[in-house]
C-alpha positions as CSV (number, residue, x, y, z in Angstrom):
1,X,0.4,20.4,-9.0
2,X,-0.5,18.1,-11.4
3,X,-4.4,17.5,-12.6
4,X,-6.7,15.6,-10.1
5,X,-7.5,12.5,-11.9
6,X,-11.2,11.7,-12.6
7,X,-12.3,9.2,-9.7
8,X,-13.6,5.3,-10.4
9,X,-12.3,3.9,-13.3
10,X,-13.8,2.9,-17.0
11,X,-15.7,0.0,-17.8
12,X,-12.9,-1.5,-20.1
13,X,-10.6,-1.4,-17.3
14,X,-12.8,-3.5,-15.2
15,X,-13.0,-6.1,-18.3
16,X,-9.4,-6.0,-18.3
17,X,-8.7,-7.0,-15.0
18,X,-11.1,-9.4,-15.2
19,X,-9.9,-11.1,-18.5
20,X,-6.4,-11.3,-17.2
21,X,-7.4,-12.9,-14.0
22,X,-9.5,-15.8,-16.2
23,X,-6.7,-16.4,-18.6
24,X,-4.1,-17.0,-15.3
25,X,-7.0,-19.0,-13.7
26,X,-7.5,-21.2,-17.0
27,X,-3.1,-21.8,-17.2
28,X,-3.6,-22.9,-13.5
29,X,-6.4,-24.9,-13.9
30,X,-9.2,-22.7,-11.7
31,X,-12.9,-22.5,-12.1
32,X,-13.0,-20.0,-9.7
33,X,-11.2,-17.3,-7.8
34,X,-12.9,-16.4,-4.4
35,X,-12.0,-12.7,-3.4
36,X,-12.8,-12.0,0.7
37,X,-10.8,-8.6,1.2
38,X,-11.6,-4.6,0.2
39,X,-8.6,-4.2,-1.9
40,X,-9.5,-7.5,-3.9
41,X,-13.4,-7.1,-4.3
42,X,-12.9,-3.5,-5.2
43,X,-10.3,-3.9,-7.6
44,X,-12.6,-6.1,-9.5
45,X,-15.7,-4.4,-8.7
46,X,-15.1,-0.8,-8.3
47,X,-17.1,-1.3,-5.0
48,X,-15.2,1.5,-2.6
49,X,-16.9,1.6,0.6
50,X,-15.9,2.8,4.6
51,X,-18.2,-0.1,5.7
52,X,-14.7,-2.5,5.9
53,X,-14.2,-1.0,8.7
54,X,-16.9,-2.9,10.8
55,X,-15.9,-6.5,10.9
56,X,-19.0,-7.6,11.5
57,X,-20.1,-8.9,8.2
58,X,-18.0,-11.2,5.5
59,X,-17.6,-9.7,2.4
60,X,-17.3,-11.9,-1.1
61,X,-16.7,-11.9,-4.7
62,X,-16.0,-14.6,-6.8
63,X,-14.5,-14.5,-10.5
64,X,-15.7,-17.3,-12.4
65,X,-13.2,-18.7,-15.4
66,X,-16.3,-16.9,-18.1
67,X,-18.2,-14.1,-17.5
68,X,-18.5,-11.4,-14.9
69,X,-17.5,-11.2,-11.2
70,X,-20.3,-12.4,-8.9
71,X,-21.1,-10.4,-5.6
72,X,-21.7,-12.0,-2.6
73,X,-22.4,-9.8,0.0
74,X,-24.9,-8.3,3.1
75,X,-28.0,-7.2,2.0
76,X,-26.8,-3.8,3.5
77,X,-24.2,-3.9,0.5
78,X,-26.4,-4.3,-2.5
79,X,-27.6,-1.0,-3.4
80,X,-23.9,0.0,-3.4
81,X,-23.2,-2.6,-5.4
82,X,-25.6,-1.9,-8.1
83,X,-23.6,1.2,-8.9
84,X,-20.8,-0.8,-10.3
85,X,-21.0,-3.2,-13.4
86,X,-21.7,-5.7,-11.6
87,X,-25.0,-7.3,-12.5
88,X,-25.2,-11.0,-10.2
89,X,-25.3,-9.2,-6.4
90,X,-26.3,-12.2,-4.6
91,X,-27.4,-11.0,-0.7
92,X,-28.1,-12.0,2.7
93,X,-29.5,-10.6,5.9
94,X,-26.2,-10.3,7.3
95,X,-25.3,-10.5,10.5
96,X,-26.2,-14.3,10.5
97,X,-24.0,-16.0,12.9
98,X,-25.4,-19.6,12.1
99,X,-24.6,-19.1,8.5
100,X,-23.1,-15.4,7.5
101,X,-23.3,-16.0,3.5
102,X,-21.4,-19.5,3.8
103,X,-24.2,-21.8,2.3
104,X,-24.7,-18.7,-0.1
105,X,-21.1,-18.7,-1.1
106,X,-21.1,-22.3,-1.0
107,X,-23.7,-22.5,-3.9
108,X,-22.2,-19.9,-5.7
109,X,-18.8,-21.7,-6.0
110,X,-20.8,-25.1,-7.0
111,X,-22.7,-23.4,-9.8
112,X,-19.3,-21.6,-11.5
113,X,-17.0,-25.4,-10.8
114,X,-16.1,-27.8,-14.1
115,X,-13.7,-29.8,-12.6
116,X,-11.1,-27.6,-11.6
117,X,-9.8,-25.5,-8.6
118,X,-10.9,-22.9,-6.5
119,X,-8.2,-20.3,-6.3
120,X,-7.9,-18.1,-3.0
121,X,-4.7,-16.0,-1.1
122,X,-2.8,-18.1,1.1
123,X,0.7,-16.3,1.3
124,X,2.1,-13.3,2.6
125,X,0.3,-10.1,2.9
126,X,-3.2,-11.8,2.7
127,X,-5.8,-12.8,5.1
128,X,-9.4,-14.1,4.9
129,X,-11.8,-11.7,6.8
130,X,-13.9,-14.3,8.1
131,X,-13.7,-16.4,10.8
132,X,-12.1,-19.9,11.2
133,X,-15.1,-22.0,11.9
134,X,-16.8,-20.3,8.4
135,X,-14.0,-21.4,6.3
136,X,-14.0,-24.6,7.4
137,X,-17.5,-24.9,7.0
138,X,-17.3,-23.4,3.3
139,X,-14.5,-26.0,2.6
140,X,-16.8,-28.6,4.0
141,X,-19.7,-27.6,1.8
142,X,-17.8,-27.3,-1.6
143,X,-15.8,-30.9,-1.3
144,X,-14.9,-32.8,-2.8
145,X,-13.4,-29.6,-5.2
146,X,-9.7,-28.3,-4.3
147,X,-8.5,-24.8,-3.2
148,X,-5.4,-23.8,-4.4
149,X,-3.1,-20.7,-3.6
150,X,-3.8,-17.9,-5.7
151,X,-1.7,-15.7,-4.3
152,X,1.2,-15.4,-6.7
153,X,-1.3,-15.6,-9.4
154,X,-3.1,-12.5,-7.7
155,X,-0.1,-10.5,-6.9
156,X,1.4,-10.4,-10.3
157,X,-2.1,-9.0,-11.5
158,X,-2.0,-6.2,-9.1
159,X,1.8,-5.3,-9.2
160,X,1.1,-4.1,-12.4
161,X,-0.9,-1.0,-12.1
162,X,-2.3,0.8,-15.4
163,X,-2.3,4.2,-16.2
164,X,-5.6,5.2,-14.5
165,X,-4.1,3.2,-11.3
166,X,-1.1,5.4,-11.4
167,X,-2.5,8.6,-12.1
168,X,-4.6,8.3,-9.2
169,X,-1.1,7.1,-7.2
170,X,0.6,10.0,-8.6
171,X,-2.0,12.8,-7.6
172,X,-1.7,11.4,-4.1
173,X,1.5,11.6,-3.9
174,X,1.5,15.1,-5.7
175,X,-0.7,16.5,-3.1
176,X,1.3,14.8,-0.3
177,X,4.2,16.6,-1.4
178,X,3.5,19.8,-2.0
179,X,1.8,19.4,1.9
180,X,5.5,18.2,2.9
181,X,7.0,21.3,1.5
182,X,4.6,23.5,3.0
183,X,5.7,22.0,6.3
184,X,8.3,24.4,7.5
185,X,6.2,26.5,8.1
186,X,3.6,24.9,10.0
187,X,5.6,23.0,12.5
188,X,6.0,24.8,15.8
189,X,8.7,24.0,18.4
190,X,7.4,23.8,21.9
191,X,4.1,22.3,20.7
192,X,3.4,18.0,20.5
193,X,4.5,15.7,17.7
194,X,0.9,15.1,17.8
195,X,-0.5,19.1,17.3
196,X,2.1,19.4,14.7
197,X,0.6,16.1,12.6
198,X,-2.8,17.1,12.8
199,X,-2.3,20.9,11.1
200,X,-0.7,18.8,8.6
201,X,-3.8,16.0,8.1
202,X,-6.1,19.4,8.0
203,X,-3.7,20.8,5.0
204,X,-3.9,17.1,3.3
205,X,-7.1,17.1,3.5
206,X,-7.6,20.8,2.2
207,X,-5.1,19.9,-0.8
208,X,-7.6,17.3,-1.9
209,X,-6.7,14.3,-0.6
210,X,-9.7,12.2,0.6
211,X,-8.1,11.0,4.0
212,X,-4.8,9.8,5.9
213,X,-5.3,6.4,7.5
214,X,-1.5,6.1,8.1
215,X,0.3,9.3,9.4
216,X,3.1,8.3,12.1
217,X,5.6,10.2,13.3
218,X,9.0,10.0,16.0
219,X,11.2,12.6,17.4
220,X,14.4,13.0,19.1
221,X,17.8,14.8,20.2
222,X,19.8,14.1,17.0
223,X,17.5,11.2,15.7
224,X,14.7,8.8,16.5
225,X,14.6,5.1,17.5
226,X,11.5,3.8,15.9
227,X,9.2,4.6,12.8
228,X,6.0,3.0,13.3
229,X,4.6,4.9,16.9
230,X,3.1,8.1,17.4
231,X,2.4,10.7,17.0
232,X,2.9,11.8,20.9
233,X,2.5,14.3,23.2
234,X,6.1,14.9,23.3
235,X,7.6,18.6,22.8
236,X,9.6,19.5,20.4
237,X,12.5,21.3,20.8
238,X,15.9,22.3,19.2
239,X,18.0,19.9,18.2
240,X,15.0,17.5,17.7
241,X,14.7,15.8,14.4
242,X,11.0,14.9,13.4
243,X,10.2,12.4,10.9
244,X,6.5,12.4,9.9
245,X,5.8,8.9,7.2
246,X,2.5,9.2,5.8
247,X,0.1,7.1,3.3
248,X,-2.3,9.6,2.2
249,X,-4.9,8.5,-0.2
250,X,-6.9,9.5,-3.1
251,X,-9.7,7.8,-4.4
252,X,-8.7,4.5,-2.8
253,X,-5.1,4.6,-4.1
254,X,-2.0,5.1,-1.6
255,X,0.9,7.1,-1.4
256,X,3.6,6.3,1.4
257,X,6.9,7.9,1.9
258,X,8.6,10.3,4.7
259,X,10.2,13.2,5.2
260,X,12.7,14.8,7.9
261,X,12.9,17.8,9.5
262,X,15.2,19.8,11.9
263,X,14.3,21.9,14.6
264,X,16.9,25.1,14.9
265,X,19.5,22.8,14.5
266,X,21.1,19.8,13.0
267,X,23.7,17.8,14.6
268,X,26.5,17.0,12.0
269,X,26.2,13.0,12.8
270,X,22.8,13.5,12.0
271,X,23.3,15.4,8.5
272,X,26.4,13.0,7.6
273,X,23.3,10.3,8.3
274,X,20.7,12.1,6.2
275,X,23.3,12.6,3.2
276,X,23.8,8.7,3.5
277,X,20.0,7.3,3.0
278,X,19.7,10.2,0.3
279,X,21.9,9.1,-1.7
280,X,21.1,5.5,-1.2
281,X,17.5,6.6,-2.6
282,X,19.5,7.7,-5.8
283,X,21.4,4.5,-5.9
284,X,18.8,2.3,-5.4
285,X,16.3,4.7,-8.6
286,X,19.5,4.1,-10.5
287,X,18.8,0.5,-10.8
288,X,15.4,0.3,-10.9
289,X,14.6,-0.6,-14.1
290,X,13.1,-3.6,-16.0
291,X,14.5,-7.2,-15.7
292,X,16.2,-6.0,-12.8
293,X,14.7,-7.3,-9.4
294,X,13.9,-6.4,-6.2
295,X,16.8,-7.8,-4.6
296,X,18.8,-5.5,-7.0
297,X,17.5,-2.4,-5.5
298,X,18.0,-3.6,-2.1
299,X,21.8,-4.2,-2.5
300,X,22.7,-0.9,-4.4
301,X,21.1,1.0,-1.5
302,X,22.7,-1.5,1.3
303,X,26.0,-1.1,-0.4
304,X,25.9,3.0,0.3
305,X,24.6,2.7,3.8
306,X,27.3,0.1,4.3
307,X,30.1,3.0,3.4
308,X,28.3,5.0,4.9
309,X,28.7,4.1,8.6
310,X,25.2,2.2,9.4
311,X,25.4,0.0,11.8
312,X,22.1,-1.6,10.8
313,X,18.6,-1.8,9.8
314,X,16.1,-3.5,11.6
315,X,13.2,-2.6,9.9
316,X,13.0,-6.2,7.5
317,X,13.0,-4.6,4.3
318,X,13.8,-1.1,2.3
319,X,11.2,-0.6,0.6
320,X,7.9,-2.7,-1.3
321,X,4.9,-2.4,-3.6
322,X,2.7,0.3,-3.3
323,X,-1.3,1.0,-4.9
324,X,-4.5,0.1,-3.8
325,X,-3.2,-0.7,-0.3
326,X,-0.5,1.4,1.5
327,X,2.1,-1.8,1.7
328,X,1.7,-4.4,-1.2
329,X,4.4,-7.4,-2.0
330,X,7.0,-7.9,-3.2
331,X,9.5,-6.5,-0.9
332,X,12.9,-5.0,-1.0
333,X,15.1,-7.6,0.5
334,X,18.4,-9.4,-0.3
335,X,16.3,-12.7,-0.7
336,X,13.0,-11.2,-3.2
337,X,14.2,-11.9,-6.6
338,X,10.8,-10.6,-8.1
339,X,11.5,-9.2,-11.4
340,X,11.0,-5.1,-12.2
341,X,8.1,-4.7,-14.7
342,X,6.9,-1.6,-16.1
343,X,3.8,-0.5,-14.1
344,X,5.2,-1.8,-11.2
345,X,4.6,1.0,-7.9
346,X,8.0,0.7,-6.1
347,X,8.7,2.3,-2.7
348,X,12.3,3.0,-2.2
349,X,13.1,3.2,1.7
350,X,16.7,3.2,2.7
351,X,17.0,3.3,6.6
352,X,19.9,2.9,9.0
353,X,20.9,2.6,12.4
354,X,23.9,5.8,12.5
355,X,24.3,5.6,16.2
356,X,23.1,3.5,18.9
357,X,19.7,4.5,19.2
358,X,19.2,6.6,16.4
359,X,17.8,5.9,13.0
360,X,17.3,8.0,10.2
361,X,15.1,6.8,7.3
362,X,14.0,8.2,3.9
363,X,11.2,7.1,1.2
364,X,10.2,7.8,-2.0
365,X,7.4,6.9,-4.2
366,X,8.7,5.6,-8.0
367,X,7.1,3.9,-11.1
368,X,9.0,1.1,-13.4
369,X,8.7,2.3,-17.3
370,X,9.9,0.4,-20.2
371,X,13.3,3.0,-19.9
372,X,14.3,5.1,-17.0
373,X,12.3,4.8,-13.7
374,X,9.6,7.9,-13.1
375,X,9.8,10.0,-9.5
376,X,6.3,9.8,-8.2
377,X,7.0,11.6,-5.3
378,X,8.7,15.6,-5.4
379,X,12.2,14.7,-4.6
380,X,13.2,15.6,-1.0
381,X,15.6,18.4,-0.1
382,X,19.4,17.3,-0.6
383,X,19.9,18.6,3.2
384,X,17.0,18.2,5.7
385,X,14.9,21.3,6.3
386,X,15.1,23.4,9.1
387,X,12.2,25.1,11.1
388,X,13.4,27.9,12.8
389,X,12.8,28.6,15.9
390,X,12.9,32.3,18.2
C-alpha cells in the first residue's frame, strides 16, 4: 500500500488554481467566471460537503479577474465555508423560491464587471444546478454584459491535476486495488451479484476509502451484455463471469476501473476475449504519452480489438479523464484530438462485443508524465481470476 495522503490541500495550491484561471479569463477577455457545480466550487474553494446531494438550494462561486473567489451560497453553507480561505461568503436564507440567491448573485457579478465577459460551462459534461427560470432571470439582471463559454477554458485547468490531486487519485485507486485482489476470496457462488458487491463496499470502506458512489456490476454464462446496471439479485453460478467497475473515492478524488472474474470455470471464447481487451490496455499505455492525443490512444486499442475478433463496441468511447469527478472530458474516441499533457488522469477502457450478446470490458487508471506514462491502478491479472467453487 502506498501512504494515505494528507486530506484538503495547501493554501498555495488554492492560489494556484486561482491564478491560472485569471490569467485564461484576462486572454479571453472575462471579468468573471461564475462556478454553479460541487466539483467546480470545491476545486477553487476546498468546500467538500454531502449537502449536494439535496437539490434544493443553488450553490455559487464566482472568480473575479483580481483577488479571491467570492462565495455565494445558503446561509446553511457559511460556517462551512469559513473553514476554507475563502474570506467574501456572501449568504441567503435559502430556500427562497421568489429569489434563491439570483439578485444576490446578480450584484455580485455587477460589482467584479469592467467591461468584459462573464465566463460560465456551456459544453459537454457540464450543467447549471439551478433551474431555468433563475438563469434567465440572472441573465436579465446582469445585461447588458455577455456570457461566454468557459468550458474549454475550465476543462484545460482541471485536466491537469498536480501532485497533491494525484496522490489523492492514486491512494484511491491503491486501496481499490488491493480490495480487487482480495476478491477471490470473498465472492461466493450461489449467493447475489448484489451480496457479493456489498462485502466488497464493507472491505473498501475498511481499507480507507471514504465511500463508493459508483459500484456496478453484470453477470453471465460466458460474458455479460451491459456495464452500467446492477448489481442484482441474480445467482451466480459456474460458468458465470462477473465484472464489478467501481469509482471509489478518497477525499473527494475518484478512481474508476473494473475487474473480471470467473466462477469455477472459464469458457475459452471468453479467455481468448479477455486476452484481447488486455492487451489492448497495453497497446493503448504504449502510446500514451505527451503530444500524443486522445484519439491516438483510441485507435492503438481499436486496432487490437479489431484482430482480435470484436464485433463492436457500443459503449461511445474507451476510456476519458478522470479526478475530482468519476468521468471528466476529454474522451477516448476516434474524433477527440485533445492533446496528452503531463498531469493529465487518463482512463484506459478497451471493451468489445466477442459474441452476440456478450461483452467483455477492462479499465485501468494511468497518469501522463513528461516520459513514460505511470500505472495508477495495480495491473490486473494476465488471465482472469477464478473463484472456486465446491
Amino acid at each position: 500500500m502506498i501512504a494515505r495522503p494528507d486530506r484538503g490541500f495547501t493554501l498555495d495550491e488554492f492560489e494556484n488554481r486561482t491564478a491560472r484561471a485569471q490569467a485564461e479569463m484576462k486572454a479571453l477577455g472575462m471579468d468573471v467566471l461564475l462556478l454553479t457545480t460541487e466539483p467546480d466550487v470545491r476545486y477553487f474553494t476546498g468546500f467538500l460537503t454531502q449537502f449536494w446531494e439535496s437539490p434544493t438550494r443553488p450553490w455559487f462561486c464566482v472568480i473575479p479577474a483580481d483577488g479571491k473567489p467570492i462565495a455565494v451560497i445558503p446561509e446553511i453553507g457559511a460556517a462551512g465555508m469559513r473553514t476554507t480561505w475563502v474570506e467574501d461568503i456572501r449568504t441567503w436564507p435559502a430556500p427562497r423560491p421568489e429569489d434563491d440567491g439570483i439578485s444576490l448573485l446578480a450584484q455580485t457579478i455587477k460589482e467584479c464587471m469592467k467591461g468584459g465577459k462573464i465566463g460560465i460551462q456551456m459544453g459537454h459534461e457540464s450543467h447549471l444546478r439551478m433551474p431555468a427560470g433563475n438563469f434567465q432571470s440572472l441573465c436579465d439582471q446582469i445585461r447588458p454584459h455577455e456570457i461566454a463559454d468557459a468550458t474549454m477554458m475550465m476543462r484545460g485547468l482541471r485536466n491537469v491535476k498536480s501532485e497533491q490531486e494525484v496522490a489523492k487519485i492514486h491512494y484511491a485507486c491503491d486501496i481499490t486495488s488491493a480490495c480487487f485482489e482480495n476478491l477471490p476470496n470473498l465472492l461466493k457462488a450461489g449467493e447475489s451479484e448484489r451480496d457479493n458487491c456489498k462485502r466488497m463496499r464493507i472491505d473498501l470502506l475498511e481499507r480507507g476509502a471514504d465511500h463508493s458512489p459508483y459500484l456496478i456490476s453484470a453477470s453471465g454464462q460466458g460474458g455479460y451484455d451491459n456495464i452500467i446496471m446492477g448489481p442484482t439479485d441474480r445467482l451466480l453460478e459456474r460458468g458465470d463471469i462477473l465484472i464489478i467497475d467501481t469509482g471509489t473515492v478518497y477525499d473527494g478524488y475518484f478512481c474508476d476501473f473494473d475487474r473480471n472474474y470467473g466462477f469455477g470455470q472459464v469458457a475459452d471464447e471468453s479467455q481468448r476475449a479477455y486476452e484481447t481487451v488486455f492487451k489492448s490496455t497495453d497497446a493503448g499505455f504504449a502510446v500514451a504519452r505527451p503530444g500524443a492525443t486522445y484519439s491516438d490512444i483510441w485507435k492503438a486499442m481499436w486496432d487490437v480489438l479489431e484482430a482480435g475478433g470484436a464485433l463492436g463496441n457500443d459503449v461511445g468511447r474507451m476510456g476519458h479523464g478522470l479526478g475530482i469527478q468519476l468521468t471528466e472530458g476529454p474522451s477516448v474516441t476516434p474524433d477527440d484530438h485533445t492533446i496528452l499533457k503531463p498531469g493529465m488522469v487518463v482512463t484506459l477502457e478497451p471493451g468489445m462485443e466477442f459474441a452476440p450478446g456478450k461483452q467483455m470490458v477492462h479499465e485501468e487508471n494511468i497518469l501522463i508524465t513528461e516520459d513514460a506514462p505511470i500505472w495508477l491502478t495495480r495491473r490486473a491479472p494476465a488471465e482472469i481470476p477464478i473463484v472456486e467453487m465446491d
